[in-house]
The first five atom37 places (N, CA, C, CB, O) and aatype in JSON, in Angstrom:
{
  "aatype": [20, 20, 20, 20, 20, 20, 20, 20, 20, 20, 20, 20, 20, 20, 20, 20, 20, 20, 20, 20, 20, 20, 20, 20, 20, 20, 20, 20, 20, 20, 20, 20, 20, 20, 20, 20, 20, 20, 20, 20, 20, 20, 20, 20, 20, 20, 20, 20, 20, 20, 20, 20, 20, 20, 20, 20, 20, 20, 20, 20, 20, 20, 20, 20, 20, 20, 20, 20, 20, 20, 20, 20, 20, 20, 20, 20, 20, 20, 20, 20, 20],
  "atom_mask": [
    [1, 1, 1, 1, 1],
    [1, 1, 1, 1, 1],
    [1, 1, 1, 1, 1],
    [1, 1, 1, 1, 1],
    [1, 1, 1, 1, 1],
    [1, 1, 1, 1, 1],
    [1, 1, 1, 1, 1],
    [1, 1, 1, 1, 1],
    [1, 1, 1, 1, 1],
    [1, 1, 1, 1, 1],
    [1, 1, 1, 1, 1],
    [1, 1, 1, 1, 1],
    [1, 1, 1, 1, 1],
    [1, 1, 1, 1, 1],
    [1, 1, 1, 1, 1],
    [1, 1, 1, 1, 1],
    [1, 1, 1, 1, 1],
    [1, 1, 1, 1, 1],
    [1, 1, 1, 1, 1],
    [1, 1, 1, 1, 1],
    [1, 1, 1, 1, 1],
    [1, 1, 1, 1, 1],
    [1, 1, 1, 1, 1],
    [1, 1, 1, 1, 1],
    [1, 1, 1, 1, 1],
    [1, 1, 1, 1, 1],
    [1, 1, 1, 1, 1],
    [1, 1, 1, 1, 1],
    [1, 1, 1, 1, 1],
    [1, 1, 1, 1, 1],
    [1, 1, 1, 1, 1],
    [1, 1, 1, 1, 1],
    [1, 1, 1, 1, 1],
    [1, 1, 1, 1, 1],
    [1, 1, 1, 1, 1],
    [1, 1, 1, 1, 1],
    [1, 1, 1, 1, 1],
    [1, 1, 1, 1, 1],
    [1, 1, 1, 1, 1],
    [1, 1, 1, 1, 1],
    [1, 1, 1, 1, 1],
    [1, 1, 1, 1, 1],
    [1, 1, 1, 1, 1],
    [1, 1, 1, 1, 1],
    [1, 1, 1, 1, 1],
    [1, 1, 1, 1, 1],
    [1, 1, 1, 1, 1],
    [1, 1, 1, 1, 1],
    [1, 1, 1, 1, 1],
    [1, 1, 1, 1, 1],
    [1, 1, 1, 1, 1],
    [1, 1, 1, 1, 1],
    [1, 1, 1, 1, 1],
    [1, 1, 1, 1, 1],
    [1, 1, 1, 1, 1],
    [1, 1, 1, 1, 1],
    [1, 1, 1, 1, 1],
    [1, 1, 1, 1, 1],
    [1, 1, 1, 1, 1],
    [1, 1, 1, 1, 1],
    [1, 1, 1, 1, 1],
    [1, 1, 1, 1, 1],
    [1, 1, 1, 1, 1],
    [1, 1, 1, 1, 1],
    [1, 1, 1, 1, 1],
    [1, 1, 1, 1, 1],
    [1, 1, 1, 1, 1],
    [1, 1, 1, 1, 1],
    [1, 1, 1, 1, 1],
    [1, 1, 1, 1, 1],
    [1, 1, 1, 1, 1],
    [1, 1, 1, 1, 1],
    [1, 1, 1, 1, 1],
    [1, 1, 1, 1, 1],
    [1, 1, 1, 1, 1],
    [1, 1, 1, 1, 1],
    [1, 1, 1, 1, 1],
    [1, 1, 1, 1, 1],
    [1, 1, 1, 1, 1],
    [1, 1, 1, 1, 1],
    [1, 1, 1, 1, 1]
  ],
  "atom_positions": [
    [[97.43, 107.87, 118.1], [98.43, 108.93, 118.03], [97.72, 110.26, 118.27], [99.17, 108.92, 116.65], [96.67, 110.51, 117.69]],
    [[98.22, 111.02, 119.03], [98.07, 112.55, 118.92], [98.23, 113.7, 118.24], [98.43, 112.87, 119.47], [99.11, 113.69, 117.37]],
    [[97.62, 114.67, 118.4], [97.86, 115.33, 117.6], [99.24, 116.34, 117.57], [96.77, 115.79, 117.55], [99.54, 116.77, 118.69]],
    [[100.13, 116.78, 116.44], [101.73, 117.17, 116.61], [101.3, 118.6, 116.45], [103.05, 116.52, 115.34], [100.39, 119.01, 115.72]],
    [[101.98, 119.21, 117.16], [102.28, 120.72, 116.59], [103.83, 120.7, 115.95], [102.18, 121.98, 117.98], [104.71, 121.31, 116.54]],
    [[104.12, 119.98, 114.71], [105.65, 120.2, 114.32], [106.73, 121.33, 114.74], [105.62, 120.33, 113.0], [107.93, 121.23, 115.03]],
    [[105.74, 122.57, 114.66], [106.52, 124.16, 114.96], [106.47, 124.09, 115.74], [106.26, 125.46, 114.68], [105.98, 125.13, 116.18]],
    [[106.87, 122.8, 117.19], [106.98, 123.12, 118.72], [107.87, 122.08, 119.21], [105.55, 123.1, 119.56], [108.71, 122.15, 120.1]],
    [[107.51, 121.01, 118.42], [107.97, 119.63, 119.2], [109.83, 119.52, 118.76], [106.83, 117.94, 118.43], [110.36, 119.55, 117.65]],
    [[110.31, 119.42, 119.84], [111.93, 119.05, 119.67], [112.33, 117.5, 119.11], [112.67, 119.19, 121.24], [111.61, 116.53, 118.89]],
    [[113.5, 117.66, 119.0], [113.73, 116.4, 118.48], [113.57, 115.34, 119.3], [114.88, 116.31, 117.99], [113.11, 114.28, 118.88]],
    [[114.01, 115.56, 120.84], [113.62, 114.01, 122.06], [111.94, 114.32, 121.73], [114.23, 114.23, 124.52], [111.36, 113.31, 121.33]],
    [[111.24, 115.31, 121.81], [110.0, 114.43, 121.64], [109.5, 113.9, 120.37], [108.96, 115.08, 122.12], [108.57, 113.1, 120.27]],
    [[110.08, 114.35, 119.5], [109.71, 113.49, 118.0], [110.15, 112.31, 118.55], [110.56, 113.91, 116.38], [109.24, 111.75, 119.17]],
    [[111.24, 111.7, 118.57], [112.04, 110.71, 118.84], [110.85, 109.61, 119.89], [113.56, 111.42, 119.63], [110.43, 108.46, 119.7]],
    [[110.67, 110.45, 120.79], [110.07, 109.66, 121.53], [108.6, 109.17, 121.2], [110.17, 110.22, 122.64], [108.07, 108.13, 121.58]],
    [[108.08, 110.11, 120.44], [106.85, 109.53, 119.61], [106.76, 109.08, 118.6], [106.07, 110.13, 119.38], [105.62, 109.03, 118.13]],
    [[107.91, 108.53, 117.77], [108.43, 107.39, 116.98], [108.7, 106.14, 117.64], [109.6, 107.75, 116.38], [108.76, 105.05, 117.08]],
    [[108.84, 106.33, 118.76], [109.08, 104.89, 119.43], [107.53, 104.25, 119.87], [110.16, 105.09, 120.95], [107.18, 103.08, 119.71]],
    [[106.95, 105.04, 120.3], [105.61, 104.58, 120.88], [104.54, 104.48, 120.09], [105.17, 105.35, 121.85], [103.48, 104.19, 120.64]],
    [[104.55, 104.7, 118.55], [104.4, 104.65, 117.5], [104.03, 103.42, 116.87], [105.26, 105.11, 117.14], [104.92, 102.58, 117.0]],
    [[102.89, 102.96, 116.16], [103.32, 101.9, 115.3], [103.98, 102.36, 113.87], [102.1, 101.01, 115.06], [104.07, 103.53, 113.51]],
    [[104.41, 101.29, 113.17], [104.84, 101.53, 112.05], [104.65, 102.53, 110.91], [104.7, 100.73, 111.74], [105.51, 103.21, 110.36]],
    [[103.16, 102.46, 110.64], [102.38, 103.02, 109.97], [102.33, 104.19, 110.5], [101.32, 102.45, 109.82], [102.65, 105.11, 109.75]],
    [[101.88, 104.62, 112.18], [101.44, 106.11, 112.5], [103.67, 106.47, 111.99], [100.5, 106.48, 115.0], [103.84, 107.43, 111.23]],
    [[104.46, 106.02, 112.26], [105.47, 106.41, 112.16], [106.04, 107.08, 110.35], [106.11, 105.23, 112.81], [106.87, 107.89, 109.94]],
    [[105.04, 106.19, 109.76], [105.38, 106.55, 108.26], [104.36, 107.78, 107.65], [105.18, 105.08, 107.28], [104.43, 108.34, 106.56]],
    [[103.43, 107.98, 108.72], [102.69, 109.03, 108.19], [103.3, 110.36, 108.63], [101.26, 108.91, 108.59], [103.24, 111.39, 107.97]],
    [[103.86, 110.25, 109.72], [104.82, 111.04, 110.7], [105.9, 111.88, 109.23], [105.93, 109.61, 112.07], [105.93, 112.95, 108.62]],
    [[106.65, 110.59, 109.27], [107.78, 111.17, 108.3], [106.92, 111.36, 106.97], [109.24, 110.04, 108.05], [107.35, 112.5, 106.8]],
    [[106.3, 111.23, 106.19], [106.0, 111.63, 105.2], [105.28, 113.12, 105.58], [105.27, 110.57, 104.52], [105.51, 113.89, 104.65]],
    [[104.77, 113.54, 106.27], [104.07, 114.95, 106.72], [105.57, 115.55, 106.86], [102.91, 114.97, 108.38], [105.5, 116.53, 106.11]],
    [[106.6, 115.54, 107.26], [107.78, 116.51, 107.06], [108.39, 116.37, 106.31], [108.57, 116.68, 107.79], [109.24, 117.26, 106.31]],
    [[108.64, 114.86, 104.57], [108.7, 115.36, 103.74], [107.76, 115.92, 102.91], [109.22, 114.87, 103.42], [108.05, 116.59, 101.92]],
    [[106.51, 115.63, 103.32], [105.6, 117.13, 102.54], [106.1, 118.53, 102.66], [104.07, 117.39, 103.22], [106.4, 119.35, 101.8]],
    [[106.12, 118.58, 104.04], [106.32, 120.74, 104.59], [108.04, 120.67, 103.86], [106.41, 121.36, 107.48], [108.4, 121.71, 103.31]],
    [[108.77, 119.81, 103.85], [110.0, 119.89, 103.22], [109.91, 120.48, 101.83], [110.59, 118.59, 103.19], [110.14, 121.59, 101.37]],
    [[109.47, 119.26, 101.29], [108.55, 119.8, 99.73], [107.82, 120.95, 99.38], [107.5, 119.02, 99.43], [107.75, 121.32, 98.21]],
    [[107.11, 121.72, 100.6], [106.81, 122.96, 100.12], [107.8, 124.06, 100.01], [105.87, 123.37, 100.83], [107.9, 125.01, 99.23]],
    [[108.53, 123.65, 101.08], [109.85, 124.87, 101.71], [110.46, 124.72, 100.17], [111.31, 124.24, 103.47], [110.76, 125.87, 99.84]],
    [[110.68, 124.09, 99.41], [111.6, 123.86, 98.68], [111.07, 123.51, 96.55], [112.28, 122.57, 99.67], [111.55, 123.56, 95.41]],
    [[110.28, 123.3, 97.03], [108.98, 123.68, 95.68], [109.28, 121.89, 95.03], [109.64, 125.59, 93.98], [108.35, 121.35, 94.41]],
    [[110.17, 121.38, 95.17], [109.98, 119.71, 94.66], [108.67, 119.37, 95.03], [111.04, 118.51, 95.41], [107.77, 119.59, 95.85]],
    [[109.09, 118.51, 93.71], [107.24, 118.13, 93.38], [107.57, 116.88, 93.57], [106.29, 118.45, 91.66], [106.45, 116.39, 93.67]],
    [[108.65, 115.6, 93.76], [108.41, 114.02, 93.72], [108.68, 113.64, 94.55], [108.89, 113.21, 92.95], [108.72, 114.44, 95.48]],
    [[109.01, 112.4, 94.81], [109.19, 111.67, 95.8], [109.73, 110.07, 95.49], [107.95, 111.78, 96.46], [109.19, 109.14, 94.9]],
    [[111.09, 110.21, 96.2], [111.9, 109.09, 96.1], [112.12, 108.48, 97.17], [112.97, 109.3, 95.6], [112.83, 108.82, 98.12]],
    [[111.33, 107.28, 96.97], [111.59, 106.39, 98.0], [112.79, 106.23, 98.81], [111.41, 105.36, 97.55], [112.95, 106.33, 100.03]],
    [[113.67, 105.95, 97.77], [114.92, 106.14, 98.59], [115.4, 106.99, 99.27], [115.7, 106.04, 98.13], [115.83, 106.82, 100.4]],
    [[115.38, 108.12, 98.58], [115.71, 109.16, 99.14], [115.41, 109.65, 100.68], [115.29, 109.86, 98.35], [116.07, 109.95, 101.67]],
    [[114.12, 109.58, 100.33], [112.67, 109.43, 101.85], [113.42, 108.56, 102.98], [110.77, 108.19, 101.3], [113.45, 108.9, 104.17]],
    [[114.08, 107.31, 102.42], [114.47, 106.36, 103.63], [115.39, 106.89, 104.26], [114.92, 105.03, 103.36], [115.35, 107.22, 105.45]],
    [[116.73, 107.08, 103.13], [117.46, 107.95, 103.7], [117.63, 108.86, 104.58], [117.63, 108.27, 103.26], [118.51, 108.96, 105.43]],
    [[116.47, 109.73, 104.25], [116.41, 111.14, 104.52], [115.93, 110.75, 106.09], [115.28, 112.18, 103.41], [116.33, 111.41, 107.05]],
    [[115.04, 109.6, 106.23], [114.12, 109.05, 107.61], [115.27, 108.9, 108.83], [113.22, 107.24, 107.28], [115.11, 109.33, 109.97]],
    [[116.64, 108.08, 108.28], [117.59, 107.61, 108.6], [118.48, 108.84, 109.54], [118.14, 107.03, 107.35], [118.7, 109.02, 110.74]],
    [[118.73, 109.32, 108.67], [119.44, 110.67, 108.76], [119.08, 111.44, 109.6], [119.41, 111.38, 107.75], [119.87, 111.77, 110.49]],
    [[117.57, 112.01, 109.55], [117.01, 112.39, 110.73], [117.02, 111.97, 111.97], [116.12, 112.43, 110.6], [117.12, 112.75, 112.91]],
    [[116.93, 110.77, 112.1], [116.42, 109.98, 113.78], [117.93, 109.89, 113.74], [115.2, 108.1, 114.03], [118.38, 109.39, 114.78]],
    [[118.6, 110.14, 113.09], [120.33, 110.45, 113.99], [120.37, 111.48, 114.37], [121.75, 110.44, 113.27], [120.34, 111.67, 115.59]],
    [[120.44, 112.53, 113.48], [120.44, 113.72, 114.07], [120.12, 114.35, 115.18], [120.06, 114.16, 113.59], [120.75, 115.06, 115.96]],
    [[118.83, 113.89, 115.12], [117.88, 114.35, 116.25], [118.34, 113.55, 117.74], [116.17, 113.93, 115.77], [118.3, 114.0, 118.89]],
    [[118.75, 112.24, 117.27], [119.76, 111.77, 118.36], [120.81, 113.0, 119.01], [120.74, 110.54, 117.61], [120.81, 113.62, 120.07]],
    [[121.48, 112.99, 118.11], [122.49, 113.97, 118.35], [122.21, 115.56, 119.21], [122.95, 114.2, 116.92], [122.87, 116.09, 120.1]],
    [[121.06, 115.97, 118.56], [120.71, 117.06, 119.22], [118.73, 117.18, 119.68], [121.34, 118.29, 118.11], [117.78, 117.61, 119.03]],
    [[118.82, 116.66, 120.85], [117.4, 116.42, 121.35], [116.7, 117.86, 121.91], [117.47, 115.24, 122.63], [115.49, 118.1, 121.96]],
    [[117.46, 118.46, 122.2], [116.59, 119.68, 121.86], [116.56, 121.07, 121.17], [116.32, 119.96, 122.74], [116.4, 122.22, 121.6]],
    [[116.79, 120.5, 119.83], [116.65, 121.39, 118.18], [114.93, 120.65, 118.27], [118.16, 120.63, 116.25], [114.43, 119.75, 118.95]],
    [[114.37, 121.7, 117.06], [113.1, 121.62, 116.8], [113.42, 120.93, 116.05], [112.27, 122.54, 116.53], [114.53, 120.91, 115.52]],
    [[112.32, 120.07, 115.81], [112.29, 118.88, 114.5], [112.23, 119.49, 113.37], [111.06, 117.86, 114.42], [113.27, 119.28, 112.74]],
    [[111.36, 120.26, 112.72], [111.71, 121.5, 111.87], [112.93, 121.55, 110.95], [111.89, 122.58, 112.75], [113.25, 121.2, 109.81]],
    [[113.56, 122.31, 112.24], [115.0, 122.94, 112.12], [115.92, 121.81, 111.67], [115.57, 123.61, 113.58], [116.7, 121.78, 110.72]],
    [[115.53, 120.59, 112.9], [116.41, 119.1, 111.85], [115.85, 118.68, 110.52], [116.3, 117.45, 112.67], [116.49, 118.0, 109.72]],
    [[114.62, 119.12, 110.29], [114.44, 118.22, 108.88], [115.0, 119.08, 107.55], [112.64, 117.83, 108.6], [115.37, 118.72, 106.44]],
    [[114.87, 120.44, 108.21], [115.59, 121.22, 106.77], [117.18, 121.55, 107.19], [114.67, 122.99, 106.3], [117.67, 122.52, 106.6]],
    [[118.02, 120.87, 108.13], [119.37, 120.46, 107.95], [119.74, 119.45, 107.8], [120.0, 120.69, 108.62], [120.95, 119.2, 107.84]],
    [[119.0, 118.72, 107.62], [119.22, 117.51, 107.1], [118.76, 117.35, 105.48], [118.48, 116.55, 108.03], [118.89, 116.33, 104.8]],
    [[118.39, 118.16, 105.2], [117.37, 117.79, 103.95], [116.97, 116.31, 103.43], [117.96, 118.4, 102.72], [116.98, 115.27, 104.08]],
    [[116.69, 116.48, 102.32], [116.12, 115.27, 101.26], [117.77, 115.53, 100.43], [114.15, 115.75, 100.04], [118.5, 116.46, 100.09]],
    [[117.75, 113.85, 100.39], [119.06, 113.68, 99.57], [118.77, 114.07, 98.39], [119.68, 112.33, 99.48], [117.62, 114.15, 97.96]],
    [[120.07, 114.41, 97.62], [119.61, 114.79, 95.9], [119.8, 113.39, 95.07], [120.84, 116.17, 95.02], [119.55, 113.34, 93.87]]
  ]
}
């Protein structure tokens, strides 16, 4: 995997480097934007579920709109409460 500049990459190219992705580089992926999520927002835990959800939610979105910054989709989408 390469290296991301998050503050650049749109949602078709997140998208598309989730696909070409293995599993694992894909779960380190999403856990690095619920980290920067977690800072934006001062939560300190982490719910699995929530996380899946939240994983879910995103790779629709970003379906939906392929060129929004990934960013911008992960804090309109947030982390479920």
């Amino acid at each position: 995997m390469k290296n991301i500049d998050f503050g650049e990459i749109t949602c078709a190219e997140f998208l598309q480097e989730l696909s070409t992705s293995s599993s694992e580089d894909a779960g380190v992926v999403l856990m690095w934007i619920d980290g920067y999520l977690s800072g934006v927002s001062g939560d300190t835990s982490l719910n699995w579920k929530d996380l899946e959800k939240f994983s879910t939610n995103l790779v629709a979105y970003c379906g939906k709109k392929p060129d929004e910054k990934v960013l911008d989709a992960a804090e309109a989408v947030g982390i479920a409460e």
